[in-house]
Every structure is written in C-alpha cells, then in structure tokens.
C-alpha positions in Angstrom: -3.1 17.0 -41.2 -3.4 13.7 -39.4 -6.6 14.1 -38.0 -7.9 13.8 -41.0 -7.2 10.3 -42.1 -5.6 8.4 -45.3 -7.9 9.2 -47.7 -7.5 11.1 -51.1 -10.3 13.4 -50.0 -8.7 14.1 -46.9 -5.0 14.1 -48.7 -6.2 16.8 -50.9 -8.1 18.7 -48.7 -5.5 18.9 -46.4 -2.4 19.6 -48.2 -3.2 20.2 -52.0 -5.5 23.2 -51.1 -3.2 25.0 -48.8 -0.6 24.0 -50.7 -2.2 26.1 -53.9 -3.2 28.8 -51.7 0.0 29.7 -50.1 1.4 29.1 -53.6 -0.8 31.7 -55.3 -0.4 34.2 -52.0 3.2 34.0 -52.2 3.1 34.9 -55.8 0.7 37.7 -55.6 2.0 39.5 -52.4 5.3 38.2 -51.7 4.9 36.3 -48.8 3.4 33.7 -47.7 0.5 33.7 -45.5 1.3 30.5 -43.2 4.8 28.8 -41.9 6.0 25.4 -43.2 6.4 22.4 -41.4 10.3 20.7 -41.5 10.6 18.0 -43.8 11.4 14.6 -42.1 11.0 13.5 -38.4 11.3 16.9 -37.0 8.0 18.2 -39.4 6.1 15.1 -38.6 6.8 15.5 -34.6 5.6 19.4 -35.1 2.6 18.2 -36.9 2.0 16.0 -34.0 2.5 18.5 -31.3 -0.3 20.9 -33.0 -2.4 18.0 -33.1 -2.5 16.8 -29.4 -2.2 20.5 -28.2 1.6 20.3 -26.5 3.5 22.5 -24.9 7.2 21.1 -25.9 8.3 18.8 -28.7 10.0 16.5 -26.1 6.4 15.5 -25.5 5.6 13.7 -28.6 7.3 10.6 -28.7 5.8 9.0 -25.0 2.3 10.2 -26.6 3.4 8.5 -30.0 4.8 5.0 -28.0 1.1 4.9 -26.2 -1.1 5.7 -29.7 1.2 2.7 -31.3 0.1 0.1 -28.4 -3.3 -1.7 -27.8 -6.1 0.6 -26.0 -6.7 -1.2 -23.0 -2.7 -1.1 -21.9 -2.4 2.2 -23.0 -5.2 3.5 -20.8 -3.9 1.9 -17.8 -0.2 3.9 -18.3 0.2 7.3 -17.3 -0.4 9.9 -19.3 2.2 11.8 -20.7 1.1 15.5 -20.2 2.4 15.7 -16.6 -1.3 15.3 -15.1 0.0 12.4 -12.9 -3.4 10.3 -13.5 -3.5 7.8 -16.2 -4.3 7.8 -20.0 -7.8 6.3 -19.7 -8.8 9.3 -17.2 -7.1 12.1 -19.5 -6.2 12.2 -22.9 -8.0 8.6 -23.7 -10.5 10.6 -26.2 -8.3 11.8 -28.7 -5.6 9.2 -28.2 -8.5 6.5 -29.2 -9.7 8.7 -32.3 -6.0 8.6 -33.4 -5.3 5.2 -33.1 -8.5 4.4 -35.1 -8.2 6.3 -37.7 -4.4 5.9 -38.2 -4.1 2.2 -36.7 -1.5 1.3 -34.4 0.9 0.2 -37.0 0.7 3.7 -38.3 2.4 5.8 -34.9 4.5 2.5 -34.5 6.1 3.3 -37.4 6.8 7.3 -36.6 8.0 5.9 -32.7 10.7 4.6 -34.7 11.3 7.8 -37.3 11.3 9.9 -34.1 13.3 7.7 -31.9 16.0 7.4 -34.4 16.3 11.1 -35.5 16.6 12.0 -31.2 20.1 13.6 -31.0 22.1 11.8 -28.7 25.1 13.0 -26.3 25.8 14.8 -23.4 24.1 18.0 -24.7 20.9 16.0 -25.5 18.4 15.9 -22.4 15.3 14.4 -24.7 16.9 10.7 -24.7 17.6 10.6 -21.1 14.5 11.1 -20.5 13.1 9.1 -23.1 15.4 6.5 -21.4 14.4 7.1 -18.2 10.8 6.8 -19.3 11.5 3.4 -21.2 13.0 2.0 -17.8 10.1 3.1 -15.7 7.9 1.3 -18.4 9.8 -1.7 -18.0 10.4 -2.3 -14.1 6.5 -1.4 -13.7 5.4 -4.4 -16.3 7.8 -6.6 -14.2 6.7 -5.7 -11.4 3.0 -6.9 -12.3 4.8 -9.7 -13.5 3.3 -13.1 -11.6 6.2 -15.5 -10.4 6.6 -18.5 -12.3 7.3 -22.0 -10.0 10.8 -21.4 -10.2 10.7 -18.0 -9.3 8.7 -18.7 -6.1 9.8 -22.2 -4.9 13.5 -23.2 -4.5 15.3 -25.6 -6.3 15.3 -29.2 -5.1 18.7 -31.0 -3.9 19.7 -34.4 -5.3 21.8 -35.6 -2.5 19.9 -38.1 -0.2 17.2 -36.9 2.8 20.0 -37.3 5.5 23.0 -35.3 3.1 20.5 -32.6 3.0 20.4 -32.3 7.0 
C-alpha cells in the first residue's frame, strides 16, 4: 500500500478496490478471499515488512530509522538485513524509491509510532536490541567525531613559568 504513494489515485486503487472486493466476496461466499492487516502500529509494521520483503517484524524499525534520515548517511550505515555490507551496496534501490515517494518526514513519523508501541520488559527481546542498535549508531558517529582544541590539547595553567616546574 505504500509503494504506491499519497495520491487519491493511488489511495483508491490501493485500498478502496480491495476493500469492495473482499467486501462483495465475503458477502457472496462467506469468506473472505484475503487476510487483514492489524489496525495501528502493529498493521503499519506488517505492511512494511511485505513491502521491503522481511523475514521477521523485529526488522522493520532499523529499516524505518534509515528511510527517515538523509540518503547519503543512510548509505554509508549498515544495512539492516544481516548482509554485513552497507545500505548503499544493498538495499539502497528501494530504500531511495521509499524515501522519495514518502519523504523522510513520512517514516520519521512511523519510527516513532513503532518505537513507542515496542513492548518493553524482561520478556521483550525487540528493544534490547533496538537499544543495542541505537548505541552502536551512536559510539560509531563519535567515533568519526574530529577532536575539538580542547579535546586534543590540554588546558593551560595560570600559576607562573617556574610554579609550573
């Protein structure tokens, strides 16, 4: 349903149709010819794991966090489908049709429906390693960080040349 874009055409071509057609199949036979999607966060992260052809929900939201950030830092991170090589070399084809269509703004916005519908407690292994992902994200941007002069040089005394010896 995404892939299509936000347009009326697409809006009713995408949902109104099969919308009327299941409706009309469930009422002539009984049952309907296709499974629902969930309603809320849980739908929309189903919707998305069709769409970018995953293997496990858990998968979504590090796809979703790279499709809501600019295309040239997003390329250079790893990509999330276990490949080991980055974005740019692997999923960089449909992650850029997404974002263009969509807009950035657009899969911030879900990064922060799906974030805050993630269980959390002990039983709950997705935010752990949404956290763990989050934390690798950050101590590799710092690590490309370049020092600053007071990182690099130390601090100057006030006391007098011969104090200092």
């Amino acid at each position: 349903m995404l892939a299509e874009g936000l347009s009326l055409v697409g809006f009713v071509e995408r949902c109104v149709i099969p919308y009327l057609y299941r409706y009309s199949h469930l009422k002539m036979y009984g049952e309907a010819p296709f499974e629902d999607l969930e309603h809320g966060p849980s739908g929309i992260a189903e919707d998305l794991r069709l769409l970018l052809g995953l293997r496990l929900e858990s998968e979504v939201l590090p796809f979703v966090r790279l499709l809501g950030m600019r295309k040239r830092h997003a390329n250079k991170e790893r990509c999330p489908c276990g490949s080991g090589s980055r974005l740019g070399r692997c999923h960089h084809r449909l992650a850029n049709r997404l974002r263009s269509r969509l807009g950035r703004y657009w899969f911030r916005v879900v990064e922060q429906q799906l974030v805050s519908s993630v269980p959390s407690g002990k039983a709950s292994g997705v935010r752990v390693r949404l956290t763990e992902w989050a934390e690798e994200r950050v101590s590799r941007s710092r690590s490309r960080e370049i020092p600053t002069v007071d990182q690099s040089m130390s601090p100057l005394s006030l006391q007098p040349a011969e104090a200092n010896k």
